[in-house]
C-alpha positions as protocol buffer text, in pm:
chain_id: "A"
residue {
  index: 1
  type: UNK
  ca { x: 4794 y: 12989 z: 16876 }
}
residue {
  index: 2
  type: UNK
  ca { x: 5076 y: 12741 z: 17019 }
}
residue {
  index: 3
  type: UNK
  ca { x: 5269 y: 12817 z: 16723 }
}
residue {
  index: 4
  type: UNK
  ca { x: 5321 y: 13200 z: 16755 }
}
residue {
  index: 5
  type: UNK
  ca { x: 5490 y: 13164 z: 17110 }
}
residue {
  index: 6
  type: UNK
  ca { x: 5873 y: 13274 z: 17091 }
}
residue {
  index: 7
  type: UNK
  ca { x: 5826 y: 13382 z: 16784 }
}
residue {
  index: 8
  type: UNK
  ca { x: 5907 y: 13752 z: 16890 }
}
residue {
  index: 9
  type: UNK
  ca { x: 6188 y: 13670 z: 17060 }
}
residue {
  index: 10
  type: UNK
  ca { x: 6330 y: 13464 z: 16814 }
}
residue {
  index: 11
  type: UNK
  ca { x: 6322 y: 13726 z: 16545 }
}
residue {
  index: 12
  type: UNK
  ca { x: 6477 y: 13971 z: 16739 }
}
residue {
  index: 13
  type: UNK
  ca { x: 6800 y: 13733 z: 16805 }
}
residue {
  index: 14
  type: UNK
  ca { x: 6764 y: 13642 z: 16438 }
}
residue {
  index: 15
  type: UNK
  ca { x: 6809 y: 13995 z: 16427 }
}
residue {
  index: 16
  type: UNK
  ca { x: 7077 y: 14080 z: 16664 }
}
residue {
  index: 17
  type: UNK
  ca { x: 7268 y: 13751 z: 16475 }
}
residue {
  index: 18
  type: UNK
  ca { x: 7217 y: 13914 z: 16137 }
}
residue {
  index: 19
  type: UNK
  ca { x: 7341 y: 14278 z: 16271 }
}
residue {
  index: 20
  type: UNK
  ca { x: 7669 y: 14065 z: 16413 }
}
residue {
  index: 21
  type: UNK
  ca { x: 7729 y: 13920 z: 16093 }
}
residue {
  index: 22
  type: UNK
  ca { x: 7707 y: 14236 z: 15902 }
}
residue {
  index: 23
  type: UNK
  ca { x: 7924 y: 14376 z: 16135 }
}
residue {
  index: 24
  type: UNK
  ca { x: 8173 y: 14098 z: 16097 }
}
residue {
  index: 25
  type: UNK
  ca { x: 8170 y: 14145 z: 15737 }
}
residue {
  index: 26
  type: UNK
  ca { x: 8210 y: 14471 z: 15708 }
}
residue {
  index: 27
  type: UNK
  ca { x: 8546 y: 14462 z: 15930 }
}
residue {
  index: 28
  type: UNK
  ca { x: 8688 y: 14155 z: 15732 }
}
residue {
  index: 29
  type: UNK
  ca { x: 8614 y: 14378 z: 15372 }
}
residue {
  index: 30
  type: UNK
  ca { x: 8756 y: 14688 z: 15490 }
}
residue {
  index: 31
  type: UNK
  ca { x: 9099 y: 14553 z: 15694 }
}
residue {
  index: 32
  type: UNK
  ca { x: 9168 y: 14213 z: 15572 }
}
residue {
  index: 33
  type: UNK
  ca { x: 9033 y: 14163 z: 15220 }
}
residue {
  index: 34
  type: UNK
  ca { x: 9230 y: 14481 z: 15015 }
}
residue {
  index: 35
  type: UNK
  ca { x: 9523 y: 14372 z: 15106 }
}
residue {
  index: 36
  type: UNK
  ca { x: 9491 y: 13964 z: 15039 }
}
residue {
  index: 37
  type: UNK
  ca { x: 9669 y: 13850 z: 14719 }
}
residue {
  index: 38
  type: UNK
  ca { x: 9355 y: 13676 z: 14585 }
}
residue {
  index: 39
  type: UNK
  ca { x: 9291 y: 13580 z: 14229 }
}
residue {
  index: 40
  type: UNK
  ca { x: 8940 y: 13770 z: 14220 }
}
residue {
  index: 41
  type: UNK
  ca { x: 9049 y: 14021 z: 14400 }
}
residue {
  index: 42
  type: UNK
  ca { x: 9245 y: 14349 z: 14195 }
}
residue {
  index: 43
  type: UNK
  ca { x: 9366 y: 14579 z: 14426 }
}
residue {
  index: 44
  type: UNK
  ca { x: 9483 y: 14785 z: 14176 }
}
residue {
  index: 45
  type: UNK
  ca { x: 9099 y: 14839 z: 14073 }
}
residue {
  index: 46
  type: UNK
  ca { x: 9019 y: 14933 z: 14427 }
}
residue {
  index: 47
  type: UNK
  ca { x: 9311 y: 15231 z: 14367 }
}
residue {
  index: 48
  type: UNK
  ca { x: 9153 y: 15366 z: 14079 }
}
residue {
  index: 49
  type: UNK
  ca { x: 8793 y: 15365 z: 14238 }
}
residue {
  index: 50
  type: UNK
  ca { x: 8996 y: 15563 z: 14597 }
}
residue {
  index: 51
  type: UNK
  ca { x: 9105 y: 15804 z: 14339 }
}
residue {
  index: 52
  type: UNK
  ca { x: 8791 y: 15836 z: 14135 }
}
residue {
  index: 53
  type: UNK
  ca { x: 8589 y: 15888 z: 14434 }
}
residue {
  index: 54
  type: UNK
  ca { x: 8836 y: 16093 z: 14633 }
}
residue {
  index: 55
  type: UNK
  ca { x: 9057 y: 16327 z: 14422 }
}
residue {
  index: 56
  type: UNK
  ca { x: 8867 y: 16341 z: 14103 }
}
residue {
  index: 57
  type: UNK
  ca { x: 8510 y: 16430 z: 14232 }
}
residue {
  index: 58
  type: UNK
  ca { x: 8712 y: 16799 z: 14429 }
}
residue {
  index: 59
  type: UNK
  ca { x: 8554 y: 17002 z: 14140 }
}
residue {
  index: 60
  type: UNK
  ca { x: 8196 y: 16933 z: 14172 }
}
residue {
  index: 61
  type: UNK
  ca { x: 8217 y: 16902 z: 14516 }
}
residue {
  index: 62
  type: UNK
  ca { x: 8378 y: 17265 z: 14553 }
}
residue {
  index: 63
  type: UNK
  ca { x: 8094 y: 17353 z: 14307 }
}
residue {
  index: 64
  type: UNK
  ca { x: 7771 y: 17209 z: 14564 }
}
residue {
  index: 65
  type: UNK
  ca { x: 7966 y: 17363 z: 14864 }
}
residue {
  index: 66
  type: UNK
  ca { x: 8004 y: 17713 z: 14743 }
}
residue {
  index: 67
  type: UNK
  ca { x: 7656 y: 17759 z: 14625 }
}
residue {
  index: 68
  type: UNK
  ca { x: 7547 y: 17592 z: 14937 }
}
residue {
  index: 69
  type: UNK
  ca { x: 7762 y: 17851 z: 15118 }
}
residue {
  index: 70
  type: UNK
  ca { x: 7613 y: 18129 z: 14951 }
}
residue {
  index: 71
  type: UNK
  ca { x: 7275 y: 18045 z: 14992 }
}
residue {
  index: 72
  type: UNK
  ca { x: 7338 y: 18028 z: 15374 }
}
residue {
  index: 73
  type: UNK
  ca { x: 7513 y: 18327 z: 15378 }
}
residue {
  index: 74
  type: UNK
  ca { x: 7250 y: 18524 z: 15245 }
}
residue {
  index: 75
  type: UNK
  ca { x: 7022 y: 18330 z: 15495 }
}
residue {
  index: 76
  type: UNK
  ca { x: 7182 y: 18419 z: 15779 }
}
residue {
  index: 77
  type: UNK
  ca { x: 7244 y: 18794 z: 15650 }
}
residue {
  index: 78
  type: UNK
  ca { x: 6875 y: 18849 z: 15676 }
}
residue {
  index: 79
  type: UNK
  ca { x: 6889 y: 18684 z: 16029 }
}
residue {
  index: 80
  type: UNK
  ca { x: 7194 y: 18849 z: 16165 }
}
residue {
  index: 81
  type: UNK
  ca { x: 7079 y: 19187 z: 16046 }
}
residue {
  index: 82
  type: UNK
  ca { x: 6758 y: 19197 z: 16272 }
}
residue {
  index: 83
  type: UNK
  ca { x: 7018 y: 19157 z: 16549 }
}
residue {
  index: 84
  type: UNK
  ca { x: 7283 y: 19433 z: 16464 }
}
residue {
  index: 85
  type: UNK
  ca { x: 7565 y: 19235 z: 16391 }
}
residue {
  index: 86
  type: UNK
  ca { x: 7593 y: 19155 z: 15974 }
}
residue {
  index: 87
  type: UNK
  ca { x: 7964 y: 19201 z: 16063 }
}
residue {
  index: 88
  type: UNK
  ca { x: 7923 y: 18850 z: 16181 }
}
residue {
  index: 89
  type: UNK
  ca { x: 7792 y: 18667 z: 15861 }
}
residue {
  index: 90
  type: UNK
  ca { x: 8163 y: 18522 z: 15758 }
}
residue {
  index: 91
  type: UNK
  ca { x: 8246 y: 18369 z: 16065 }
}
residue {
  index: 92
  type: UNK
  ca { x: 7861 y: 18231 z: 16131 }
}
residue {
  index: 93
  type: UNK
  ca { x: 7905 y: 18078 z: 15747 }
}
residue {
  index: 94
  type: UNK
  ca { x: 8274 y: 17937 z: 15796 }
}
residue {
  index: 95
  type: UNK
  ca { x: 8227 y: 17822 z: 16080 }
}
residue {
  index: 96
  type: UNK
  ca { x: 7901 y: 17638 z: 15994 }
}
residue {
  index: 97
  type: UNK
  ca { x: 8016 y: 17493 z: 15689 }
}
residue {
  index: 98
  type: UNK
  ca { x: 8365 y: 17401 z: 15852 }
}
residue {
  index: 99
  type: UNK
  ca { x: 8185 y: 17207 z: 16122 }
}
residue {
  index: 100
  type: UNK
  ca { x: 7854 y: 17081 z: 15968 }
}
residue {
  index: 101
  type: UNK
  ca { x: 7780 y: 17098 z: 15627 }
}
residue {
  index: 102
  type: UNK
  ca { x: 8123 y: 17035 z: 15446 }
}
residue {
  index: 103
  type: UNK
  ca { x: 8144 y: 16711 z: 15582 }
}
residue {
  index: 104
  type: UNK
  ca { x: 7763 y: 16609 z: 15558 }
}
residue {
  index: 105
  type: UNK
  ca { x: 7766 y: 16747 z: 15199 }
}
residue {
  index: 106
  type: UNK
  ca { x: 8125 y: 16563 z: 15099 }
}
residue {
  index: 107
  type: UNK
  ca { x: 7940 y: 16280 z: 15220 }
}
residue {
  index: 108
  type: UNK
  ca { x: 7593 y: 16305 z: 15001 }
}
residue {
  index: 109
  type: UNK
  ca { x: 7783 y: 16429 z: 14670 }
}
């Protein structure tokens, strides 16, 4: 039993260490790394994957979005119309998608 005491507190600043040193990482390979003139490193690879990912992928991302935005407009259209107010649906939808889903669904697709 003398060998399990500590042991929970050492794993969690094993832990804590290992969350640091991600973080560190990640902030050395996003600032400092693209722009180092390294032989293994081809920053003109990492302009063609910006592009590929941002730019390029518009089309089916405009594609996910709209039906995604149809499907809640006709959602909330039943909702809205036990209330009265269908006039609403278009703002409810913009302002929905604008704020929430665009970004989150960017993000996924």
């Amino acid at each position: 039993m003398s060998g399990f005491v500590g042991r929970g507190t050492y794993n969690t600043i094993a832990y804590v260490g290992g969350i640091g040193n991600l973080a560190r990482e990640a902030a050395y390979w996003t600032v400092v790394a693209p722009f180092k003139k390294k032989k293994n490193v081809q920053s003109g690879l990492v302009f063609v994957q910006m592009s590929r990912v941002g730019y390029k992928s518009l089309g089916v991302v405009s594609l996910v979005l709209l039906f995604v935005g149809m499907a809640l407009a006709m959602q909330m259209a039943y909702i809205l119309k036990k209330f009265g107010v269908t006039e609403y649906v278009g703002s409810v939808v913009g302002v929905g998608m604008f704020r929430e889903l665009g970004p989150l669904l960017t993000g996924v697709v």
